[in-house]
C-alpha positions in Angstrom: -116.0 31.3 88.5 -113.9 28.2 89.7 -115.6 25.9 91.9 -114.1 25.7 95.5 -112.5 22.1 96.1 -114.7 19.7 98.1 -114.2 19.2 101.9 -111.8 16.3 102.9 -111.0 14.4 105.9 -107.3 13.7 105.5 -106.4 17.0 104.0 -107.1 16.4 100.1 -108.5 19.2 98.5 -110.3 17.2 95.5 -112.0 20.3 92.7 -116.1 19.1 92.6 -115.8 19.2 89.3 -113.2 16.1 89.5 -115.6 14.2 92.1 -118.9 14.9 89.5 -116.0 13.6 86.4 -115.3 9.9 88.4 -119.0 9.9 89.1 -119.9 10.3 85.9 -117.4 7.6 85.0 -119.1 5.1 87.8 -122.4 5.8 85.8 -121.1 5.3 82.4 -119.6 2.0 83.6 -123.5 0.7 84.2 -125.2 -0.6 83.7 -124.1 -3.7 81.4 -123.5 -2.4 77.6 -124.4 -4.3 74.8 -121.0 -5.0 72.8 -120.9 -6.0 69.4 -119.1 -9.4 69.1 -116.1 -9.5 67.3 -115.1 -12.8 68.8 -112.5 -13.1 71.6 -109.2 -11.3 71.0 -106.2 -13.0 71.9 -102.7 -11.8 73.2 -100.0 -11.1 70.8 -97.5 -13.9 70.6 -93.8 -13.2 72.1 -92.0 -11.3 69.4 -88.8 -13.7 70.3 -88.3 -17.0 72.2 -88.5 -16.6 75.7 -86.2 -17.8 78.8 -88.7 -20.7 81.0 -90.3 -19.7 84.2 -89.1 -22.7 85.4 -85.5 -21.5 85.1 -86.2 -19.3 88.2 -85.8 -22.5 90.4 -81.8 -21.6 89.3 -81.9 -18.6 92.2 -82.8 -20.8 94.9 -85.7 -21.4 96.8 -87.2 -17.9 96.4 -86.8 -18.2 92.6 -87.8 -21.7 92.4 -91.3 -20.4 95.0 -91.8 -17.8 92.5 -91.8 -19.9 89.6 -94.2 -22.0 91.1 -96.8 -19.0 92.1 -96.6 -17.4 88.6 -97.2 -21.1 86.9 -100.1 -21.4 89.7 -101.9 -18.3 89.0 -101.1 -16.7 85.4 -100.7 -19.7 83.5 -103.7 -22.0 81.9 -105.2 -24.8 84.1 -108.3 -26.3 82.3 -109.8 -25.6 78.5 -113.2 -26.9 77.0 -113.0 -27.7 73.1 -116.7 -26.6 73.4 -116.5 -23.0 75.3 -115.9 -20.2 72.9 -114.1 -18.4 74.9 -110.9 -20.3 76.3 -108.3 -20.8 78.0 -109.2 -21.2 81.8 -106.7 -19.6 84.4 -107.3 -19.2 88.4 -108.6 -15.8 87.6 -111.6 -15.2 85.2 -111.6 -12.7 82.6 -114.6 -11.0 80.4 -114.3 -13.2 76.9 -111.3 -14.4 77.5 -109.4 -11.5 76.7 -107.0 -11.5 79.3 -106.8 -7.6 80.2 -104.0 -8.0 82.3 -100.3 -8.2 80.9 -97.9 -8.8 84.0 -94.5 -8.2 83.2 -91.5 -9.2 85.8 -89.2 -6.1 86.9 -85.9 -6.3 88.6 -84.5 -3.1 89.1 -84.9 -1.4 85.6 -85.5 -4.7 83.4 -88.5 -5.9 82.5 -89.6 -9.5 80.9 -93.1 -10.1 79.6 -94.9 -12.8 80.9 -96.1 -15.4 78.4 -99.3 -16.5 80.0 -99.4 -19.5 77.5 -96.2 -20.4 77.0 -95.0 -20.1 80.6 -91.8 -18.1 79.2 -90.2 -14.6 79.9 -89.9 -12.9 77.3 -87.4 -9.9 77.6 -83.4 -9.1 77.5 -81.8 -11.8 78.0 -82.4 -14.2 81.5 -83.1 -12.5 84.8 -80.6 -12.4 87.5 -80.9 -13.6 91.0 -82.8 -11.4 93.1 -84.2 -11.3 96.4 -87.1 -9.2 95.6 -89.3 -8.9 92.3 -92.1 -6.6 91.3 -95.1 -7.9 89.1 -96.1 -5.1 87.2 -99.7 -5.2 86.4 -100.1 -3.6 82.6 -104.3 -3.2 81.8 -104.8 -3.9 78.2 -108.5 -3.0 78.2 -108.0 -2.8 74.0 -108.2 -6.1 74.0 -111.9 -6.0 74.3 -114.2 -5.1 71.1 -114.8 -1.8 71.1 -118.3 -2.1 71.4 -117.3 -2.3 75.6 -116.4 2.1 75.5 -115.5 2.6 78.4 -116.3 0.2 80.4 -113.5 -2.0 78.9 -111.3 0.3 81.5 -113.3 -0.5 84.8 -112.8 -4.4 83.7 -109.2 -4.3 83.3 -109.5 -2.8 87.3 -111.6 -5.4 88.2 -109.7 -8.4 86.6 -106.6 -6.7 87.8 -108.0 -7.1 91.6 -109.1 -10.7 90.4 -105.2 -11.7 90.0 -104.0 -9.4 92.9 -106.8 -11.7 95.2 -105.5 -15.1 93.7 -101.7 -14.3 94.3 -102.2 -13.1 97.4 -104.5 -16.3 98.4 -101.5 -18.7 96.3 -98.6 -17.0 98.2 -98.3 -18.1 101.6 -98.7 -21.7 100.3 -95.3 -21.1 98.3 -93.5 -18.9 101.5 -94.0 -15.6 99.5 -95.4 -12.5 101.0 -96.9 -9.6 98.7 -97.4 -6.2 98.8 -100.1 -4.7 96.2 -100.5 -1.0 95.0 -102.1 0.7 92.4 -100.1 -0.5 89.2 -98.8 -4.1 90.6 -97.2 -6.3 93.7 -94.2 -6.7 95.1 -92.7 -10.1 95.8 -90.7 -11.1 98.6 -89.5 -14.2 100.6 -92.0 -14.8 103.7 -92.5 -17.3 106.4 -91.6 -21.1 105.3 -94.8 -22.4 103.5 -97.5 -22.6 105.6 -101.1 -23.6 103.8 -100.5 -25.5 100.8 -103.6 -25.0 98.6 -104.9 -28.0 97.0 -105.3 -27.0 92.7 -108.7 -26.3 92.2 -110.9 -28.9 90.2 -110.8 -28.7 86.6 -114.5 -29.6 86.3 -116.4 -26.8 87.7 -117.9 -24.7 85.0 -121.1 -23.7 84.5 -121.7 -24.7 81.0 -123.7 -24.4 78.2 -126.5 -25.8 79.8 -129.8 -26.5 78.8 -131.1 -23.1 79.4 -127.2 -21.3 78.4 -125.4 -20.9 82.1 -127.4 -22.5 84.9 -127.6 -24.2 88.2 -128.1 -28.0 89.5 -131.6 -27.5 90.8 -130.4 -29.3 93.9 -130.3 -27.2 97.5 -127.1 -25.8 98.2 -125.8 -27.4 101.6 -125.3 -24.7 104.1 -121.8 -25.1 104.9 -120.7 -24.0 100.6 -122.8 -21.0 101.5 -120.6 -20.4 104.8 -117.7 -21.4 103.6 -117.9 -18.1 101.2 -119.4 -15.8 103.5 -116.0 -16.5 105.6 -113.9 -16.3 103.0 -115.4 -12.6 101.7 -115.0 -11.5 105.9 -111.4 -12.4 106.1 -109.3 -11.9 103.2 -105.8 -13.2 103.0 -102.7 -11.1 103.3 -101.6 -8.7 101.1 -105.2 -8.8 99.1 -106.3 -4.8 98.1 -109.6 -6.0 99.8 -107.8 -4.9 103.7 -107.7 -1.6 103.2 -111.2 -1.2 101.4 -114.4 0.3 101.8 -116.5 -2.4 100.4 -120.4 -3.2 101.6 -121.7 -6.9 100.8 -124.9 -8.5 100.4 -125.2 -12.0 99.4 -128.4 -13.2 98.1 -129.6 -16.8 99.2 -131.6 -19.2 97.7 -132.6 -23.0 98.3 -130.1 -23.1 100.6 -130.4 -26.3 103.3 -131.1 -24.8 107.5 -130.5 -21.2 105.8 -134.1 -19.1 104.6 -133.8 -17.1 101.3 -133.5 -14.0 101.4 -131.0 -11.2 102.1 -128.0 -11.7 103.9 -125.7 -9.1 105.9 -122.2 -9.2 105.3 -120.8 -5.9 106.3 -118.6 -4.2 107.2 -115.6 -6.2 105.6 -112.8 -6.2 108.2 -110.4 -9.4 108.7 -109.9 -11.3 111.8 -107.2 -10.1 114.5 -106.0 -13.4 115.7 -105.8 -16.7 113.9 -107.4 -19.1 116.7 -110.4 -16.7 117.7 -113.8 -17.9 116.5 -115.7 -14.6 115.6 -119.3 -15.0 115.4 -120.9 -16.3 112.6 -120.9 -14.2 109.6 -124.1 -14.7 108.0 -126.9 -12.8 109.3 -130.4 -12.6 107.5 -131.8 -8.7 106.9 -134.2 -9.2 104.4 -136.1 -13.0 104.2 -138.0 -13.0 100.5 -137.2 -14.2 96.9 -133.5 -12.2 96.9 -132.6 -14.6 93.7 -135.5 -13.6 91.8 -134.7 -9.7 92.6 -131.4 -10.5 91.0 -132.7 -12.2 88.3 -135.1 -9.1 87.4 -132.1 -6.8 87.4 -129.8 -8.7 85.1 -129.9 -7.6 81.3 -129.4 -11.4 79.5 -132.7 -13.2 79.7 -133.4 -16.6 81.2 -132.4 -18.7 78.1 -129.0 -17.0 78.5 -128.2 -17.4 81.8 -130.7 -18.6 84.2 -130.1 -16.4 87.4 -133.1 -17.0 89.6 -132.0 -20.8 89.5 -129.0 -20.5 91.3 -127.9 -20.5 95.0 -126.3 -17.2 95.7 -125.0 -14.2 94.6 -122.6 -11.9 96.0 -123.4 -7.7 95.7 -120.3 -5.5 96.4 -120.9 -1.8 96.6 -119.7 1.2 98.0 -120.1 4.7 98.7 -117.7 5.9 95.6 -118.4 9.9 96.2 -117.1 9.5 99.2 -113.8 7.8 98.6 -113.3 10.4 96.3 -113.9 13.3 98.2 -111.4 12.1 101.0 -108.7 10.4 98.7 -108.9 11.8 95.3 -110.1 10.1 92.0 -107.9 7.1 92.2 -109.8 5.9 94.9 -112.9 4.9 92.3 -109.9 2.5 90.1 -108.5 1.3 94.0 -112.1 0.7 94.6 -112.9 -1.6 91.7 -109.3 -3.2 92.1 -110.5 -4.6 95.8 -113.9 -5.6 94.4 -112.4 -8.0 91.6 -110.4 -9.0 94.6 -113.3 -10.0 96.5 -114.8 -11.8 93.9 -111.8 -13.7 93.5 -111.8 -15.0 97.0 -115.7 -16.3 96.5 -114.6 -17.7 93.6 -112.0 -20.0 95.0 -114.1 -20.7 98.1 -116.9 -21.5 95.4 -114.4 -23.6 93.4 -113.1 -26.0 96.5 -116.8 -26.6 97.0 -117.2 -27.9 94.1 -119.0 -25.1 93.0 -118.7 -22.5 89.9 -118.9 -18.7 90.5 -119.1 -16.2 87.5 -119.1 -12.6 88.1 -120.8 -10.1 86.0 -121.3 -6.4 85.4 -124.8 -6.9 83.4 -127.2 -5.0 85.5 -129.9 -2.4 86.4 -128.0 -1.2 89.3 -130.4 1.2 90.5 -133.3 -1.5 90.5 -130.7 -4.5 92.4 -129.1 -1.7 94.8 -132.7 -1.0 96.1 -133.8 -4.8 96.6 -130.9 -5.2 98.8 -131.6 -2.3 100.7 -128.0 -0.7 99.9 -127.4 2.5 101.1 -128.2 5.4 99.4 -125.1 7.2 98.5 -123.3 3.7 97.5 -123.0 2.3 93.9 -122.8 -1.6 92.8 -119.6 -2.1 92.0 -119.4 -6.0 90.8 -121.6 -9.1 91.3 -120.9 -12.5 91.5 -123.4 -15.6 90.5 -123.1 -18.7 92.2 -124.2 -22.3 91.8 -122.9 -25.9 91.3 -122.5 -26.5 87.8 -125.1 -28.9 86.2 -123.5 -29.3 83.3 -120.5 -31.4 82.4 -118.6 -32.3 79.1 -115.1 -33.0 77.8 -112.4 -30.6 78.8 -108.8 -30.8 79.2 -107.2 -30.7 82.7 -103.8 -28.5 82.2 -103.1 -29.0 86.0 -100.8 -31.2 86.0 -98.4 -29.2 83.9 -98.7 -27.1 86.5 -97.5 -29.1 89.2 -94.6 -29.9 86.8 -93.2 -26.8 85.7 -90.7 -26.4 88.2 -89.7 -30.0 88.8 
């Protein structure tokens, strides 16, 4: 006997046995696995030499802006001689591995998008356009196989990752975006408005004493506020609008702020740009919220040393619901706007000076409970933050950034 499709609230009739299958994937995605290591895989070279990024700035202003945000965001900005696992981009990316291929598409055409060699590769050059479409292709192979399936919910989670930094990066070139499920569109916007300073190149974590680790030193209050804003009001065009997503952020040895945990929810952004909403940090549980998180994370303390740092950032959500009322692509959508998240604490994390890795290695059910998450919701992502305490040689690609266009 069939089983009669679950209730909805918008008129999608979603079979149970589809909401129990994207459950059971949520489940199977945690908590953290234990690949074997195969060493980081890189991206296929370009099978042919491709046509420069920089020869966008030939369409005008729009091509030259979009030139200038693909170089920003996709390309390489910093790499350490001493890091296995290189090159460093505005995004982050589990070993390196780079799960997301963007390709460029105007009308049918398509070019690849060398990440490295800040080329298109593809038919010929591109045309003038006024509109472009970044198609977002997962490429969750690139992991060892020793990820299963979880390989898949990463390549949703660093696709929200590059959807967030694009969408912060736009409005500083006069772009607007518009994201959805496999990409973004491009567009002219407004003239430049916010010209965001590239981040500094020196902000890693390390291989510290004790693997990755914190400066024991307190963390001043106004890093810790500066990335509880930037999680409450997310940028244009980010997936994070239109989520669903809860927050908790985890404080400790933080100056004028008690440890504990901290309220961050429900994620809506501001109406107006000169309104001063109240602030958005509000203490729910006082205790040793840090050490919780430590107790829940799978790599022990000579790995990475997660009681010792400042805050961490707990996105869940309720998943059964979303896919009750919108079908099993809400669970993907859902992991797209977390990455996204995370990407918006990691650049408010980065102009402080401050490094911000996010992980999937947990107990869930144990780190749900300590911060009193409700019941029906799952952890989605999590995000570790501290300044970094360790520094060594590393090579600042920045400033090809700044002159790829010119």
């Amino acid at each position: 006997m069939a089983e009669s499709p679950a209730p909805s609230a918008d008129g999608i009739d979603v079979p149970a046995d589809s909401i129990a299958a994207v459950l059971a994937t949520v489940y199977e995605h945690g908590p953290g696995k234990g690949p074997h290591s195969e060493g980081p895989v890189r991206p296929e070279p370009p099978a042919v030499p491709g046509t420069p990024l920089s020869s966008l700035a030939a369409w005008g202003d729009f091509g030259a802006a979009l030139a200038r945000l693909l170089t920003d965001v996709l390309t390489p900005t910093r790499w350490e001689p001493h890091n296995p696992f290189n090159d460093h981009r505005a995004y982050p990316s589990p070993r390196a591995a780079y799960l997301i291929e963007p390709w460029l598409r105007i009308g049918i055409s398509a070019w690849r998008v060398d990440l490295v060699r800040r080329t298109l590769a593809g038919p010929g050059s591109p045309r003038p356009a006024r509109r472009v479409r970044l198609d977002l292709r997962r490429r969750p192979d690139r992991l060892p196989a020793g990820y299963g399936s979880l390989a898949e919910a990463l390549a949703e989670l660093e696709a929200g990752h590059l959807m967030g930094a694009l969408a912060e990066r736009a409005p500083g070139h006069g772009l607007t975006l518009v994201p959805d499920p496999a990409g973004v569109t491009i567009a002219p916007g407004a003239s430049a408005v916010v010209a965001l300073p590239l981040l500094p190149s020196w902000r890693s974590a390390g291989l510290g004493p004790r693997g990755v680790s914190a400066d024991p030193r307190p963390l001043p209050e106004s890093a810790a506020r500066a990335i509880a804003e930037a999680l409450t009001d997310p940028p244009p065009g980010s997936p994070v609008a239109t989520s669903r997503l809860r927050v908790r952020l985890a404080l400790r040895n933080v100056t004028g702020l008690p440890d504990g945990w901290y309220a961050l929810s429900p994620l809506e952004p501001r109406r107006c740009d000169d309104c001063h909403p109240p602030s958005p940090l509000e203490v729910r549980q006082p205790g040793a919220a840090m050490a919780a998180v430590q107790a829940a994370f799978t790599y022990p303390p000579e790995q990475i040393h997660v009681g010792g740092m400042n805050l961490a950032v707990l996105i869940t959500a309720d998943v059964g619901r979303a896919v009750r009322e919108e079908g099993p692509q809400a669970y993907p959508a859902l992991l797209r706007a977390a990455g996204a998240l995370a990407q918006h604490a990691c650049t408010a994390a980065a102009v402080q000076g401050l490094f911000c890795r996010p992980v999937r290695s947990v107990r869930e059910a144990s780190l749900e409970a300590a911060a009193g998450a409700p019941a029906a919701h799952d952890l989605l992502y999590l995000a570790l933050v501290g300044r970094p305490r360790f520094a060594s040689l590393s090579y600042d690609l920045t400033p090809l950034a700044r002159d790829a266009t010119s």
